[in-house]
N, C-alpha and C positions, 0 to 999 in steps of 0.2 A: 504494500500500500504506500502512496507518496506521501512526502511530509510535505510541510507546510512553509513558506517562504513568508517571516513577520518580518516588516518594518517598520524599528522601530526610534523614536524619535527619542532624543538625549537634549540635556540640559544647553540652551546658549549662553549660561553663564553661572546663577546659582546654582549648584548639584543638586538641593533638594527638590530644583524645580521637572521630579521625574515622576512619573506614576506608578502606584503598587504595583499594577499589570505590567507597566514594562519591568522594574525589576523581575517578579515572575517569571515573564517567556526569556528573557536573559538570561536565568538560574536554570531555565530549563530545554533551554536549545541544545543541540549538539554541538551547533557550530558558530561563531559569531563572528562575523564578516564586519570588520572596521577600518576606518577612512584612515586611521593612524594608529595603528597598536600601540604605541608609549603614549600619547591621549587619552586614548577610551580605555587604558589601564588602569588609569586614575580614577575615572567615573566609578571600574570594576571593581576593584581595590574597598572604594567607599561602600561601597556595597556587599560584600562579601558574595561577589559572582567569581568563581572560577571555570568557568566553561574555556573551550578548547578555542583559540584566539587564529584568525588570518586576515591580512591586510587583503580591501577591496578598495581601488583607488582609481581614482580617471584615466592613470597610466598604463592599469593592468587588467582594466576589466576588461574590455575586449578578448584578454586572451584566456581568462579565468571563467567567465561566465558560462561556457557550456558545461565544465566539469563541475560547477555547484551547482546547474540544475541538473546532470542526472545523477548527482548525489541526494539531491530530496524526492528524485523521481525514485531512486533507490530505499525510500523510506527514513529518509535525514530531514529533522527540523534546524531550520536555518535563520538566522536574524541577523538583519542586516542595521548598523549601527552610524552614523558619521560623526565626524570631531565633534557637529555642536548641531544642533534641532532634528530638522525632519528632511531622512534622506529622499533624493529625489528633485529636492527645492533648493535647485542651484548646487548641487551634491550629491555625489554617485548616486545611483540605485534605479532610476530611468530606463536603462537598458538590463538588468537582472529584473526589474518588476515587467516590463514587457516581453523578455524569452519566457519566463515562468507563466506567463498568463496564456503567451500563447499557446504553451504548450499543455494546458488544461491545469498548471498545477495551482492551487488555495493560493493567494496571495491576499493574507490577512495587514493591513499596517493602522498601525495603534494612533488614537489622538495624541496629541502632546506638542512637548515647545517647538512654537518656531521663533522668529525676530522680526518677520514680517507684518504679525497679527498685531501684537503690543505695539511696534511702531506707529499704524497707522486711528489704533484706537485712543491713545495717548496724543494724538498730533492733533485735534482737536478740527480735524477737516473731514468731511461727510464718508462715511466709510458705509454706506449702506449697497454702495457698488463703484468696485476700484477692477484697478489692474494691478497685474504684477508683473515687473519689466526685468525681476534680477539682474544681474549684473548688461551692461551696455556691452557692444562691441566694443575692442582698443580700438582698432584703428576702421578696419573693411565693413561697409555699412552704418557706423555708427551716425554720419550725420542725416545720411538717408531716415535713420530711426528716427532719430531727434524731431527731421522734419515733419514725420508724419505723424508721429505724439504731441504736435504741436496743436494741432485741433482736436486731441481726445477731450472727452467730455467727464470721463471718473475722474476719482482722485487713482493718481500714479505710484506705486513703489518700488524703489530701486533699493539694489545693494550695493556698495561702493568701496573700493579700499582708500584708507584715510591720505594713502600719496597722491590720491587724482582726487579727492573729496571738490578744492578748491578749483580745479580747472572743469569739472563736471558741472560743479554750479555757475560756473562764467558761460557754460555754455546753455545749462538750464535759461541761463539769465538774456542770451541769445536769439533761442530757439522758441521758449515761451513766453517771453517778457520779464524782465526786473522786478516788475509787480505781481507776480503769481506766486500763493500765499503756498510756504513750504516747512518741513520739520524734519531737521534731522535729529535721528534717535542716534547713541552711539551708548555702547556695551551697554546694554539691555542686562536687567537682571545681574548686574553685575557690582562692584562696590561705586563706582563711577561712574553710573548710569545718569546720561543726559540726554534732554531734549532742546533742540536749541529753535525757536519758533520764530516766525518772522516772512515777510518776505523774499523773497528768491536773493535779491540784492541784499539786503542787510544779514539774512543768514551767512552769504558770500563775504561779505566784508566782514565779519565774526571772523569766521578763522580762515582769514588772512591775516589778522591780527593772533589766534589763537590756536598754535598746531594743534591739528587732530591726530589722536591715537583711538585704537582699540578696532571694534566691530560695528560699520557705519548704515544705517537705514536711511534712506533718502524718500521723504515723502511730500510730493506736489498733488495742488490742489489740478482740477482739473480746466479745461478750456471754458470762457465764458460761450454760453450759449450762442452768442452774436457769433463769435470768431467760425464758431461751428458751422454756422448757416451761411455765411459769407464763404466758406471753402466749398459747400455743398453748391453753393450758387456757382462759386469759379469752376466747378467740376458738369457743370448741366452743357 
């Protein structure tokens, strides 16, 4: 009989912020597939999980992936873990949840933390329907993207690293206007957890003034309605 492929989501910052069920199928997986093993050792450690540990990483999944699904297809319970929230979300596990599905096997994955959710509930901008944009292209496509989220209409969330934080927002500042009301979250759940609110420009000139460290959420407000209807009309 096949096992079961859980994915399950880990702390983005407090440890505690895990749930009794994922300790659980952790403690009692055979096999636990993680984004960093000396990372998710820590989380296991705090927990008194010893299960039998292998690295699953963007570099090696392609070649990894078919021998951990016919090991659950073999009857192996598998859980798949990343350095920090919910794999999948900007974080391996996209291509093992989709061989596993297609291949009929259970792909169960548990609620729990991500950085995206608290960012944009915390930002104090309408979150009753957004997007999620994870991280941007470096270079190939990126202004293309820019251009065309420039008349979305949700509010937006990006992920960012804190070296391109400032040039990301010059070009938020750009591509959507100086005056499009934004928040970025940074190390969520963490001892230094900040939000920093404002418009696009004054958040931007914040830290230019103020290096950014840690783990960055970028959250814009969406397109006024005008803007949107004015592109729909260039588009007739």
């Amino acid at each position: 009989m096949p096992g079961i492929l859980y994915i399950v989501p880990t702390p983005v910052g407090n440890l505690d912020d895990i749930t009794f069920r994922a300790v659980q199928v952790l403690k009692e997986a055979d096999l636990i597939l993680a984004e960093d093993t000396r990372t998710s050792s820590v989380l296991l450690h705090r927990y008194d999980i010893h299960g039998r540990l292998q690295s699953h990483h963007k570099f090696n999944e392609h070649q990894t992936v078919e021998m951990i699904k016919e090991r659950i297809l073999g009857g192996m319970n598998v859980a798949l873990i990343s350095d920090a929230g919910t794999p999948g979300i900007s974080d391996p596990g996209f291509l093992l949840a989709r061989t596993c599905a297609a291949e009929g096997i259970e792909v169960q994955t548990l609620p729990g933390a991500t950085a995206c959710i608290p960012a944009i509930v915390s930002s104090g901008l309408p979150c009753d329907r957004f997007c999620f944009e994870g991280f941007l292209p470096v270079k190939k496509g990126r202004q293309t993207m820019l251009k065309d989220l420039s008349s979305e209409p949700r509010t937006m969330i990006f992920y960012e690293s804190p070296y391109r934080l400032v040039k990301t927002l010059e070009q938020f500042c750009e591509y959507f206007g100086p005056d499009r009301p934004c928040s970025v979250a940074r190390e969520i759940s963490k001892l230094h957890e900040e939000h920093r609110r404002g418009t696009l420009e004054e958040v931007a000139s914040w830290f230019r003034e103020h290096e950014p460290k840690g783990e960055i959420v970028i959250v814009v407000g969406g397109a006024p309605q005008q803007k949107k209807r004015d592109k729909e009309k260039g588009n007739d």
